[in-house]
C-alpha positions in Angstrom: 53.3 152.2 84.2 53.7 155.8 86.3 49.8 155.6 86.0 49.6 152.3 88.2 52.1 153.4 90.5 50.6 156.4 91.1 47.3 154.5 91.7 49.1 152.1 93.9 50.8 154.6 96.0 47.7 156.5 96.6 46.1 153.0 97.7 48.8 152.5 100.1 48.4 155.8 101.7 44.6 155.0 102.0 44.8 151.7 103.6 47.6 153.4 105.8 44.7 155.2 107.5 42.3 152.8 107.6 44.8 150.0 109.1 45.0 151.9 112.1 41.5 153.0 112.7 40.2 149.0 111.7 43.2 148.3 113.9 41.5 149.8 116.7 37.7 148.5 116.0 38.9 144.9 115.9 41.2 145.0 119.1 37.7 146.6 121.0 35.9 144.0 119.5 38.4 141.3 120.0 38.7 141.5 123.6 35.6 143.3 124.6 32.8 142.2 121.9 31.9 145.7 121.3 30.6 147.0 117.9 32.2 150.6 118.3 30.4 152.3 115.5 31.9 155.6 117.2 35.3 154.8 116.0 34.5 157.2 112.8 34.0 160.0 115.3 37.2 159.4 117.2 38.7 159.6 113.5 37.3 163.0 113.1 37.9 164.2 116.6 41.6 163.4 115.7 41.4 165.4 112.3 39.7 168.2 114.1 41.7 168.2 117.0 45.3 167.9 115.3 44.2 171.0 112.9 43.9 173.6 115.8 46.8 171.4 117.5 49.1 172.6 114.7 47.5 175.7 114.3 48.3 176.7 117.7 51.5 175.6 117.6 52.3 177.5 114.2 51.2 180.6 116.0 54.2 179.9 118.9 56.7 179.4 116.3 57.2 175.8 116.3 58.9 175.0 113.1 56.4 173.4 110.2 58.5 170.3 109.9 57.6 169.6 113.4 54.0 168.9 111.8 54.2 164.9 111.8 55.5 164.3 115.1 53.1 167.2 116.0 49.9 165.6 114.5 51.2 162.1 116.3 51.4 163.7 119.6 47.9 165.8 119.4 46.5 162.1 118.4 47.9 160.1 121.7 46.7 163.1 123.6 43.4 162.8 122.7 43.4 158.8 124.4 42.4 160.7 127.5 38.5 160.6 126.5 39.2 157.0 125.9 38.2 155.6 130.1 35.3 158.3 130.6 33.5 156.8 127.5 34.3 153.1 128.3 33.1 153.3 131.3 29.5 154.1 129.9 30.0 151.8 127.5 30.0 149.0 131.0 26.8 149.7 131.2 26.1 147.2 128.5 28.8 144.8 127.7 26.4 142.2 129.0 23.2 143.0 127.4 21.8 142.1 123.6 24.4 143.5 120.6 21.6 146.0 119.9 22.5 147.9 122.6 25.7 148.6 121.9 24.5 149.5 118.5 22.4 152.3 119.6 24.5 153.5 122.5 27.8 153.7 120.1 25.5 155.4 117.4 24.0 158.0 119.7 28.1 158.6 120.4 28.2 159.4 116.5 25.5 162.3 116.7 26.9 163.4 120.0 30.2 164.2 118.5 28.9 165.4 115.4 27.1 168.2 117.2 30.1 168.7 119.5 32.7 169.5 116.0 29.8 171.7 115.1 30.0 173.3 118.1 33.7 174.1 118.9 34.8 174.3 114.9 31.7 174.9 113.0 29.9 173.6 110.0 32.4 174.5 107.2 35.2 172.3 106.4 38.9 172.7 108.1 42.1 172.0 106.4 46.2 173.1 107.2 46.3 174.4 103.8 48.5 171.1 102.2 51.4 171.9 105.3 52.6 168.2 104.7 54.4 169.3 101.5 57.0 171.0 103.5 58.6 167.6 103.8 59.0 167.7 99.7 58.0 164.9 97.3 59.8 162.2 95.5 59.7 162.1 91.6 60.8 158.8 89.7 59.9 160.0 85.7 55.9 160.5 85.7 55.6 159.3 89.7 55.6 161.5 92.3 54.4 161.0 96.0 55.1 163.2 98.6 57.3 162.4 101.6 54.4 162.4 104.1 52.6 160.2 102.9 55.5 157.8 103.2 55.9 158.9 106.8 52.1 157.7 107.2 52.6 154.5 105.2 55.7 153.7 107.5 53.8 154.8 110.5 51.4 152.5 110.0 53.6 149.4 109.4 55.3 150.3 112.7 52.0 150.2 114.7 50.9 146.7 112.9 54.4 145.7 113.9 54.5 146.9 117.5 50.8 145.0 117.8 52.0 141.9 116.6 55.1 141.9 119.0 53.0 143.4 121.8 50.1 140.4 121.0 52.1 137.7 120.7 55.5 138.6 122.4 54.7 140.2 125.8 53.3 139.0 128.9 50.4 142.0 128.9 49.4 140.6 125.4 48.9 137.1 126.4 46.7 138.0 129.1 44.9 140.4 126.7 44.6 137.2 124.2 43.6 135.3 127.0 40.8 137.8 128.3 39.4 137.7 124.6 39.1 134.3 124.6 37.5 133.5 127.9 36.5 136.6 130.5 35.4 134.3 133.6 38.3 132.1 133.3 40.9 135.3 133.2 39.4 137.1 136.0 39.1 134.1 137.9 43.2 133.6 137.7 43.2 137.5 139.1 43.4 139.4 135.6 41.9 142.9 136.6 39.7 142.9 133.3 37.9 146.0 134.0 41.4 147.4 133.7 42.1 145.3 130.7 39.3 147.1 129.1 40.2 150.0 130.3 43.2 150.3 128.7 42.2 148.1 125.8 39.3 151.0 124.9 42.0 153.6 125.3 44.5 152.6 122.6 41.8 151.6 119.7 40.9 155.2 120.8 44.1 156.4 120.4 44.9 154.7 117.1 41.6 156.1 115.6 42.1 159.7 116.6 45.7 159.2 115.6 44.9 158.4 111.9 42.1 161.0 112.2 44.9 163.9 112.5 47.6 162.2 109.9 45.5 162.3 107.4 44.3 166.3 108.0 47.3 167.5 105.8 45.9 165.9 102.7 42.3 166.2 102.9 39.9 168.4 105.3 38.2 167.6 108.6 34.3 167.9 107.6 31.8 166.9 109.8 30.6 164.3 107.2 33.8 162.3 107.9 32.9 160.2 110.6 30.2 158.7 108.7 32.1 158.2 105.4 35.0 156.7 107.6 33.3 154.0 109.3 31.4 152.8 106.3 34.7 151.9 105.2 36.4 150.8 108.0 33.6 148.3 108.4 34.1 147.1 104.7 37.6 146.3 106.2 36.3 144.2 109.0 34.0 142.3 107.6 36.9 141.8 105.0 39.6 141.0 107.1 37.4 139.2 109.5 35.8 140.8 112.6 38.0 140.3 115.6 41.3 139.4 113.1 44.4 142.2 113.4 45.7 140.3 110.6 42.6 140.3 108.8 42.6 144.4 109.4 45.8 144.8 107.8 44.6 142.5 104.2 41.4 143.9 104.3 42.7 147.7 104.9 44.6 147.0 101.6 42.2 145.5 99.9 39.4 148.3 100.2 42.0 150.7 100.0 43.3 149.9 96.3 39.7 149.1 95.5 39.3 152.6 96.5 42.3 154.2 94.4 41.1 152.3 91.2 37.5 153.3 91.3 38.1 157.4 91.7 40.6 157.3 88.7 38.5 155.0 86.5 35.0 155.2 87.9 34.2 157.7 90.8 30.6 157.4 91.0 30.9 154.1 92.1 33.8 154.2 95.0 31.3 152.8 97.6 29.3 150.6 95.1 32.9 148.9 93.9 34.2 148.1 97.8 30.8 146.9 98.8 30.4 144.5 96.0 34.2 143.2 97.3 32.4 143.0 100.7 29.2 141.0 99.4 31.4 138.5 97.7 32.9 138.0 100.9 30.1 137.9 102.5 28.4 135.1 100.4 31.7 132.7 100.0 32.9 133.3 103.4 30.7 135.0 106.4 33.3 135.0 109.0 35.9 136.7 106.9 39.5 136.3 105.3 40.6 135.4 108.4 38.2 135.6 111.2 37.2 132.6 113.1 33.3 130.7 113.2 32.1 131.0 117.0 31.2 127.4 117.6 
């Protein structure tokens, strides 16, 4: 039984992560019918980035159980790259998906070379900081603290979305722009600003999870890749375009995930894709995505 829970718990943390970076892919896509495969690079950036965030901070004296809100912050912070690359990404919100395929791709490489650069080939890591916050033991079970903080940071964000979609003024006009573009700017919605900001914050929630998840595992430059295979498992899961279709599909891959590296680790990728295949072949739009008619 402590076996399971320990399986379940680490499935939890998993989907934690991915929720918020799938989070951020579907709103882009939801509103502005981009493919962003660069969201795995923003992921990165935000491992990368909250590493020598903390780093730097240690070396000022900053206490180590300022390390969550720490990474958090570091993560926001880093939405400030978010309007300079939607801009370029203007350039083809109108032309053939391909496009955007290539252009977000080229984004991957770019950033690739650009963690090479600044933090070099070799892997990066805080040394397992997040155990400062201690760990909770029930017989056999044992998780530690952070990840809890992670798991409940994530259900905060899906619940602030939800209220923020459905609940606010600024989200009904966001629904509203997804749904129809021309009619919305024609009733005086500033979409360019919409997108703006839109961009911004599925930046922010990617580089966010991106520097969470640096106390448990290290920032490689292989990462960005590896993350977005999965977080498009999720999508296509969930349903591309569907936040709630993120959040089912982020805990579907991520238990899938938990089960195949304690029973059968060669085939992680091989065991979520044949989830996303049977998806695929008994429904194409998703769990709960929607057929464009």
């Amino acid at each position: 039984m402590s076996a399971f829970a320990n399986i379940l718990a680490g499935g939890v943390f998993h989907a934690a992560v991915l929720f918020l970076v799938a989070a951020g892919l579907q709103l882009v896509f939801g509103v502005q019918k981009i493919i962003n495969l660069a969201c795995g690079s923003f992921y990165a950036l935000g491992a990368y980035f909250g590493i020598t965030f903390i780093s730097y901070a240690g070396a000022l004296g900053v206490s180590a159980w300022l390390i969550f809100p720490g990474l958090i912050l570091s993560g926001i912070l880093l939405g400030l790259i978010g309007p300079p690359i939607e801009r370029l990404l203007r350039t083809i919100y109108d032309r053939d998906e391909s496009f955007q395929l290539l252009l977000t791709f080229a984004m991957v490489l770019i950033f690739q070379d650009i963690f090479k650069f600044f933090w070099g080939a070799n892997p990066r890591s805080l040394d397992s900081a997040y155990l400062i916050y201690g760990t909770i033991s029930v017989g056999d079970f044992s998780m530690p603290v952070y990840n809890l903080l992670v798991i409940g940071a994530a259900v905060a964000v899906a619940a602030g979305l939800a209220f923020f979609l459905h609940h606010t003024n600024h989200g009904r006009t966001l629904r509203a722009t997804a749904e129809n573009r021309v009619m919305a700017e024609a009733l005086g919605v500033d979409v360019r600003h919409m997108y703006s900001a839109v961009f911004t914050l599925g930046a922010v929630l990617g580089t966010t999870a991106g520097a969470l998840v640096v106390p448990t595992a290290a920032a490689s430059l292989d990462m960005a890749v590896e993350f977005v295979v999965e977080a498009f498992a999720v999508v296509v899961i969930g349903g591309l375009g569907s936040m709630q279709g993120a959040l089912v599909g982020a805990a579907i891959v991520g238990f899938i995930r938990a089960l195949s590296i304690v029973f059968v680790p060669e085939l992680e990728v091989v065991a979520i894709y044949t989830i996303v295949i049977g998806v695929l072949i008994s429904r194409p739009t998703g769990l709960f995505g929607r057929s464009v008619a």
